[in-house]
N, C-alpha and C positions, 0 to 999 in steps of 0.2 A: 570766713569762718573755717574753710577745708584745706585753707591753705597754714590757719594756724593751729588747725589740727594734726596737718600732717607735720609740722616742724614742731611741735611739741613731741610725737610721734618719735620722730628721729633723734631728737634729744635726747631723749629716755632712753632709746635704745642704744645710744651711742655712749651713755651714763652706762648701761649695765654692761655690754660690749667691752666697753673701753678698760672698766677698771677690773675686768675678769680676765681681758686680752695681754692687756699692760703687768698685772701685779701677779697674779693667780690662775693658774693652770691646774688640769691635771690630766692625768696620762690613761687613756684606755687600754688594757691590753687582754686581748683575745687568743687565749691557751690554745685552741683547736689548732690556726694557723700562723701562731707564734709574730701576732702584729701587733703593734702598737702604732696609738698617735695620741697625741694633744690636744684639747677644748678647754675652752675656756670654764671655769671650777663651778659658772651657776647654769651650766648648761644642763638639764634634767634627763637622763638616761632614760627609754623607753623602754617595753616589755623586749625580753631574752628573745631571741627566734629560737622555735626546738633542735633545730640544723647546727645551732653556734657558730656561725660564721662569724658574725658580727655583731654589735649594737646603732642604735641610733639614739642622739641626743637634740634635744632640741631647746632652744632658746625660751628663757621665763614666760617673754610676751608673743612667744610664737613665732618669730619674725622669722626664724631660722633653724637649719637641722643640721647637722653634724652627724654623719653616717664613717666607720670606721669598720672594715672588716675584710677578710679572707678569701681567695679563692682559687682552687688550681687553676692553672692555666691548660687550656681548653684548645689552644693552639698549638703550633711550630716555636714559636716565637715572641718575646715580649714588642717585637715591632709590627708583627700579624694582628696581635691582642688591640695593639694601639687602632690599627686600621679596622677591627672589628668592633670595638669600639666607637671609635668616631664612626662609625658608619650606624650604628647602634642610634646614636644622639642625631645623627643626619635625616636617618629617615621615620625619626618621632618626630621631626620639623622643628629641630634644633637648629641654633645659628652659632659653629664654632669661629670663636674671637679672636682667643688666643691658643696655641701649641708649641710646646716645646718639651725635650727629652733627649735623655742618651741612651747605650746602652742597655742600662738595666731601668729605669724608670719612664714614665711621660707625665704629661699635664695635658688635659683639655678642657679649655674654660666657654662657655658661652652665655648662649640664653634659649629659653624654650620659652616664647610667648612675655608672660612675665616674669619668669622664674628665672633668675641669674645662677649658674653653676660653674661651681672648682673642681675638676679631679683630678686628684695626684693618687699614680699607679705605681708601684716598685717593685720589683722583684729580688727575692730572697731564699733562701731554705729555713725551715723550719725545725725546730729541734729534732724531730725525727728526719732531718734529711732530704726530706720533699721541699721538689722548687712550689714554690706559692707567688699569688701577688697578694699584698697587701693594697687597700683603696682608702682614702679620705676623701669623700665629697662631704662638701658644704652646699643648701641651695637656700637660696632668700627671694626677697622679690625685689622685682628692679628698683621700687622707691624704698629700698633702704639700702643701696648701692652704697651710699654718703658713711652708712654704717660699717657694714663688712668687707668692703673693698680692698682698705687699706692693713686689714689686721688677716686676710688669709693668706696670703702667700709666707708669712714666717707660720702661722699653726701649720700648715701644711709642709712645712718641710723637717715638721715631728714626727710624720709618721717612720715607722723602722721593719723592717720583717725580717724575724731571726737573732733573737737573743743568746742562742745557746754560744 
């Protein structure tokens, strides 16, 4: 029974994932730090933060969140940022899986217990001229891996900083 529940589970999810990943998008973008990214169109927007950094969207059946938003950079450098970062997730008892970056961006993916995480960092300026980074983290849980796995590394390379 919990094994046909849980692949019912991932079907569904893979149903509403797939044809919002695949067909229909849309594009968030946050005026304060001039960022934008991509989610998929039935992802549900949460309350504004009073700061406007960012928003957070999360998936119909909950499975999943979609956080996209702003923030100066706090360091020297976008490569300081990365290592303060990943140290960030290190020593909440995160396990980074994967990394990779250049220049102006990175990625760090892992897991924290159950929680599977993507984050794509970028840096940019901002219509007024300030360097920013922009962040897209996605986080789900590890059994619906099967679901979001294959469909974040293209949402994630929507995100943008600096329209102007």
């Amino acid at each position: 029974m919990t094994r046909c529940a849980a692949a019912l589970s991932l079907a569904c999810g893979a149903l509403l994932w797939g044809a919002a990943a695949s067909a229909d998008s849309l594009t968030y973008h946050n005026d304060r730090f001039d960022v934008q990214g991509r989610l998929p169109v039935n992802f549900v927007a949460g309350p504004a933060p009073q700061n406007g950094d960012g928003r957070e969207f999360s998936s119909p059946d909950d499975s999943g969140t979609i956080s996209i938003y702003g923030s100066y950079n706090t360091t020297d450098s976008i490569a300081a940022y990365r290592e303060q970062t990943r140290a960030f997730h290190e020593n909440d008892g995160a396990e980074i899986a994967y990394e990779d970056g250049q220049q102006d961006w990175f990625v760090l993916s892992g897991s924290d217990g159950e929680t599977v995480f993507y984050l794509r960092v970028e840096q940019g300026k901002s219509c007024d001229g300030d360097v920013v980074l922009g962040h897209w983290l996605i986080e789900y849980s590890e059994a619906d891996r099967v679901v979001y796995d294959p469909r974040v590394g293209g949402m994630a390379e929507g995100l943008r900083v600096g329209s102007c």
